[in-house]
C-alpha positions as CSV (number, residue, x, y, z in Angstrom):
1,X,-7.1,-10.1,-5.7
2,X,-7.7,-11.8,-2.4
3,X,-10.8,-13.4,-3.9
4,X,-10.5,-13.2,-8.0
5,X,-6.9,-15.0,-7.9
6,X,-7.2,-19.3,-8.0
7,X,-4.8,-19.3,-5.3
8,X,-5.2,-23.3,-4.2
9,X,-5.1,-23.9,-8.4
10,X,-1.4,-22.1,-7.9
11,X,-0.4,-23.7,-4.9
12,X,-1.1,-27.3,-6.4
13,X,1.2,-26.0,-9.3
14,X,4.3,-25.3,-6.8
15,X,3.3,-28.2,-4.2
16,X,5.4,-30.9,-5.9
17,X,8.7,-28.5,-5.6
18,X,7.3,-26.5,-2.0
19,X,9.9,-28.4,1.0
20,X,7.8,-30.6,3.2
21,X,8.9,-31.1,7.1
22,X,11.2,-34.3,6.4
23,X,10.9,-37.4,8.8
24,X,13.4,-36.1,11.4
25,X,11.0,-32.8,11.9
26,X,12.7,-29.3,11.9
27,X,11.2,-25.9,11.3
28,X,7.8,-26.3,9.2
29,X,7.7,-24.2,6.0
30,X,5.7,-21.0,5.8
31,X,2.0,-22.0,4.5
32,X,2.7,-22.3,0.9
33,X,0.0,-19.7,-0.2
34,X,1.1,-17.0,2.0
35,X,4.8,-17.5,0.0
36,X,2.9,-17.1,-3.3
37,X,0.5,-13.9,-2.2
38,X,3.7,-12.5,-1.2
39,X,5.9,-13.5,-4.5
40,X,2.6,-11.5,-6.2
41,X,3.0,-8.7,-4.2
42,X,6.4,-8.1,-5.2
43,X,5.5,-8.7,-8.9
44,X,2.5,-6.5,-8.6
45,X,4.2,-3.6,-6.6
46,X,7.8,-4.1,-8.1
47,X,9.7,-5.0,-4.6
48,X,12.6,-6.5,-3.6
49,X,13.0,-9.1,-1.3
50,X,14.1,-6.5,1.8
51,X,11.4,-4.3,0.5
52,X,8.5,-6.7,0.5
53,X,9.3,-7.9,3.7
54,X,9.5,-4.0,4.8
55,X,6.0,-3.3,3.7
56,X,4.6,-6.2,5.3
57,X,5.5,-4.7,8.6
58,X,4.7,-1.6,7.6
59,X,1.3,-2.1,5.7
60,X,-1.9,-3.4,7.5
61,X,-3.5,-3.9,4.0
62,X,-0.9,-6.1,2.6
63,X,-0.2,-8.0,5.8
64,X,-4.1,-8.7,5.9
65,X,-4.0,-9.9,2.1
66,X,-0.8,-12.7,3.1
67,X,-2.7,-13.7,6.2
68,X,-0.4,-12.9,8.9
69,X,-1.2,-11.7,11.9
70,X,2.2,-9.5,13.9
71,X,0.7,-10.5,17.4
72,X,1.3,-14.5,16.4
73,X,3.7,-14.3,13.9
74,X,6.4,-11.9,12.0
75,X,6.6,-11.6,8.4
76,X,8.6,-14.1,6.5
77,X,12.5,-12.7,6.2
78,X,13.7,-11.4,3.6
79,X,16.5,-14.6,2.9
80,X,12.8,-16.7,3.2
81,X,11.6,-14.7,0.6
82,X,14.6,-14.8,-1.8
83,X,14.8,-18.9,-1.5
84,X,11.1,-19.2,-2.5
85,X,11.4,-16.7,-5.6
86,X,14.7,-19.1,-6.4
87,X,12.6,-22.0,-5.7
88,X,9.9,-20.9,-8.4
89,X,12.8,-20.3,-11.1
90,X,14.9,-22.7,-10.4
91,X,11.4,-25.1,-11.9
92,X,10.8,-22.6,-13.8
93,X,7.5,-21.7,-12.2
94,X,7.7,-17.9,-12.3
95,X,6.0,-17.7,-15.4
96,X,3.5,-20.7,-15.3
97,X,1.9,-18.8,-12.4
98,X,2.5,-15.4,-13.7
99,X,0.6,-16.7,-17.0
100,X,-2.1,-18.8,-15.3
101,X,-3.0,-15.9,-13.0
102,X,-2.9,-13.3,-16.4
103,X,-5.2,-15.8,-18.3
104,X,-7.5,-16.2,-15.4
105,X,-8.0,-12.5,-15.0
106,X,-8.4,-12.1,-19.0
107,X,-11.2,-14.8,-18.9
108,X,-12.7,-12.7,-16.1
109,X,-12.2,-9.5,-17.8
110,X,-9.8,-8.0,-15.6
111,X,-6.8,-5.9,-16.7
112,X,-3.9,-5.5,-14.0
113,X,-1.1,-2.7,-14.2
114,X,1.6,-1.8,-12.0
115,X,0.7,-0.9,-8.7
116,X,2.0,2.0,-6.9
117,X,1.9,2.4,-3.4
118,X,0.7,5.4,-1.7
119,X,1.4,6.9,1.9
120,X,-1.1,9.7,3.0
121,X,-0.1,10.3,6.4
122,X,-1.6,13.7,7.8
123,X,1.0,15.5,9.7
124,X,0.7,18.8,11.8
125,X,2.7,21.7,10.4
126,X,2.5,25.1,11.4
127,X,1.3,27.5,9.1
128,X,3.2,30.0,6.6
129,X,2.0,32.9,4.7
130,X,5.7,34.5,3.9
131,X,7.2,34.0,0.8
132,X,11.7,34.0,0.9
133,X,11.7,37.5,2.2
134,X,10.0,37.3,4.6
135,X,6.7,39.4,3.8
136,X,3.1,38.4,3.0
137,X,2.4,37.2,-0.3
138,X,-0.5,38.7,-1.7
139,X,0.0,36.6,-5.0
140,X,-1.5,33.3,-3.2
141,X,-5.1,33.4,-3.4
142,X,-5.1,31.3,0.1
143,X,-2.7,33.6,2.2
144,X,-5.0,35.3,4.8
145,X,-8.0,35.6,2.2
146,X,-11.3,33.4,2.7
147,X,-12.3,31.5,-0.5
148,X,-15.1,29.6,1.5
149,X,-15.5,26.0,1.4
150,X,-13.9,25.7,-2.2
151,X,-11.1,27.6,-0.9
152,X,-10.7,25.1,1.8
153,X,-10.7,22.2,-0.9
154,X,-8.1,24.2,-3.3
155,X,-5.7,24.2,-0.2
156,X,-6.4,20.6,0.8
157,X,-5.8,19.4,-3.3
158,X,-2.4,21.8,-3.4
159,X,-1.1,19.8,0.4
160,X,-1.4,16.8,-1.0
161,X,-5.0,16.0,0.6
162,X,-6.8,14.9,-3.0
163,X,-4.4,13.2,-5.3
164,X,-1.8,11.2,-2.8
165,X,1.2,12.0,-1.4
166,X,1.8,13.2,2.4
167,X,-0.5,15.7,3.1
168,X,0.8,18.4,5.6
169,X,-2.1,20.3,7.3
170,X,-0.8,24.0,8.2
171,X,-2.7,25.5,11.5
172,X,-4.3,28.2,9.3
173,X,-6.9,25.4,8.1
174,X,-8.0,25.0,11.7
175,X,-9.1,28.6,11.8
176,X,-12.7,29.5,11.2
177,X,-13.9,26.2,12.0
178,X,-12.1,23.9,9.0
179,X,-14.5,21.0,10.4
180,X,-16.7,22.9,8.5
181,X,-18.4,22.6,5.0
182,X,-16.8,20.7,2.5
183,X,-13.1,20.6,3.8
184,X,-14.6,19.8,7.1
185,X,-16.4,17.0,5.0
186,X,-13.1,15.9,3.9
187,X,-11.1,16.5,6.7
188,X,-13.5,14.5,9.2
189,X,-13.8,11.7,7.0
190,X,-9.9,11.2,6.5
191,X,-9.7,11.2,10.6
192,X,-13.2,9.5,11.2
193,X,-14.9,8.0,8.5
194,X,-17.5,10.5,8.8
């Protein structure tokens, strides 16, 4: 979106309603684009204004695609955010941008849905073969039995490892040399890249 979206076409749109520094200075506004990559963010990932401005702390990826850089600057409050998106309705500019940007991505061929957001953090957590009472449960094909590399895979999909989510690694998968084969494969990529 960084570079398929007209983003100086949809800042000329708001410029005439975006607050200038007046003749008696005082704060300058936040770069105009950056307000609008943010306003899309919270269209595209259905945020509020405290949630948007959470993420952008949060997330390296969405930070990067507003430009802003936490060792210069924070990210724009949320009461920042809230007068800007009341700034675009108040001209009712919520929907020229949202329907410029839609016909511009139709022209290019691109279809947008929602966006979801997805964390997958690897966490240690110790291993467990028991079931509620306590005894081995021979019924899980991964408790204490060896299904090779796929067997590996199978237990990284059912954690959370392929597919999303948070992804908790029990010590068992360490065993036998996980950095192995094609969990290895996937394990040493998610920590490494390789």
């Amino acid at each position: 979106m960084d570079k398929i979206i007209p983003w100086p076409e949809l800042a000329a749109a708001v410029q005439t309603a975006y607050p200038k520094v007046g003749e008696h200075g005082g704060r300058p506004p936040i770069p105009l684009e950056r307000m609008l990559r943010i306003y899309f963010l919270q269209l595209w990932f259905n945020l509020s204004d405290p949630a948007v401005e959470e993420a952008l702390y949060d997330s390296v990826a969405m930070r990067s695609f507003v430009g802003i850089d936490l060792g210069v600057e924070g990210a724009p409050d949320e009461t920042t955010i809230c007068k800007f998106r009341h700034l675009l309705e108040k001209h009712k500019l919520g929907k020229v941008l949202l329907t410029a940007v839609n016909d511009h991505l139709r022209r290019t061929g691109i279809k947008i849905t929602k966006g979801t957001i997805v964390d997958a953090t690897i966490i240690g957590a110790p291993s467990s073969t028991k079931n509620q009472d306590g005894k081995r449960d021979d019924s899980n094909p991964l408790s204490g039995k060896s299904l090779g590399d796929w067997g590996d895979v199978i237990q990284a999909a059912e954690v959370g490892l392929v597919g999303g989510g948070t992804a908790a690694l029990s010590g068992g998968n360490f065993r036998d040399g996980f950095t192995t084969g094609a969990a290895g494969y996937l394990f040493n990529y998610l920590m490494h890249g390789r």
